[in-house]
C-alpha positions in Angstrom: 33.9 -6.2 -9.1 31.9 -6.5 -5.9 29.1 -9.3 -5.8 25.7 -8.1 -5.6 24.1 -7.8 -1.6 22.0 -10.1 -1.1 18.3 -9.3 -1.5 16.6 -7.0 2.0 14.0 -9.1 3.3 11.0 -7.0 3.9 7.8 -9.2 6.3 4.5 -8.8 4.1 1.8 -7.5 5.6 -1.1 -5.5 5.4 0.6 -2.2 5.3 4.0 -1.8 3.2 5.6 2.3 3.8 7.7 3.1 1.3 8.8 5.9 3.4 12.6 3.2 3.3 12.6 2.0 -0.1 15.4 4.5 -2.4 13.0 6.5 -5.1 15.2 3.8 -8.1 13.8 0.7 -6.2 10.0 1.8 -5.7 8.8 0.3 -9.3 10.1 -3.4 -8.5 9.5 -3.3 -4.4 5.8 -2.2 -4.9 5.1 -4.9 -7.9 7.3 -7.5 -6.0 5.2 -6.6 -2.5 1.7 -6.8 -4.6 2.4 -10.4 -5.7 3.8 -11.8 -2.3 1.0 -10.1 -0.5 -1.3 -11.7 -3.8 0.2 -15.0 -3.0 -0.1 -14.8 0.8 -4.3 -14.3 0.2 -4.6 -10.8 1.4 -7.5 -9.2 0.3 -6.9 -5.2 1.6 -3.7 -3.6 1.6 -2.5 0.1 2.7 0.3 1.6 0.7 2.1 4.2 2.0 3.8 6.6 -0.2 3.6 9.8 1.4 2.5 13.5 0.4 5.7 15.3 -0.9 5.0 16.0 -4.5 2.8 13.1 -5.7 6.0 11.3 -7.6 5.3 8.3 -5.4 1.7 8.4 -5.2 1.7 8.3 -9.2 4.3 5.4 -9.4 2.1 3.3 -7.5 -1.1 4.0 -8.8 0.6 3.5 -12.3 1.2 -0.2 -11.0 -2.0 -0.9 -9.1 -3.6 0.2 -12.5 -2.3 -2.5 -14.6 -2.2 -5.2 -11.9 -4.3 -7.7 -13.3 -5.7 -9.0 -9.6 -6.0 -5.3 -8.3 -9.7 -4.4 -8.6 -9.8 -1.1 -6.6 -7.6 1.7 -5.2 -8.2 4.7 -3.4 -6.8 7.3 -1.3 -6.8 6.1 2.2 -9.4 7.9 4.5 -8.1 10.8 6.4 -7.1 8.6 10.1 -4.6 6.5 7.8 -2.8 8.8 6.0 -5.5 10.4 3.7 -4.0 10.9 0.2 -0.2 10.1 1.2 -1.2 6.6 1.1 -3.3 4.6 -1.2 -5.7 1.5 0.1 -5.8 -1.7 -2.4 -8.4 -4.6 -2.8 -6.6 -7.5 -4.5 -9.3 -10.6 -5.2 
C-alpha cells in the first residue's frame, strides 16, 4: 500500500481559481480555502469556478451558503469573470 502524498500547499489569497483543483477535491479545497482565508482576516474574496455547466458554480455557492462567517456572495461583475466566478464577503 502506498502512503498518502503529502498535502499540495496552495498560498491564500484574495483570489483562489479552481480552474486546478480535480472536480472530487472541490468540496474540501473551497471549505479548507474559506477558513484559512477566514483565519488570515480577509474580508473579500474572488472565487473562480468557471462557466462550463454551472456544476462548479453550484458546489461553491452550496458552501458559501452555509458558511457561518460568509454574509454575501455574488456573481463577480463582468471585468472579473462575470458569472464563472463568484465574489465573497467573510466578516
Amino acid at each position: 500500500m502506498e502512503p498518502e502524498p503529502d498535502p499540495i500547499r496552495i498560498p491564500i489569497g484574495d483570489v483562489f481559481d479552481l480552474h486546478s483543483v480535480p472536480p472530487r477535491d472541490v468540496k474540501a479545497v473551497v471549505e479548507e480555502y474559506l477558513y484559512e482565508a477566514h483565519r488570515l482576516g480577509f474580508k473579500a474574496l474572488r472565487i473562480i469556478h468557471g462557466r462550463g455547466i454551472g456544476v462548479q458554480r453550484e458546489m461553491v455557492r452550496s458552501i458559501l451558503s452555509r458558511t457561518e462567517f460568509v454574509t454575501d456572495f455574488r456573481d463577480a461583475p463582468a471585468e472579473a469573470g462575470g458569472w464563472g466566478a463568484t465574489l465573497v464577503n467573510i466578516r
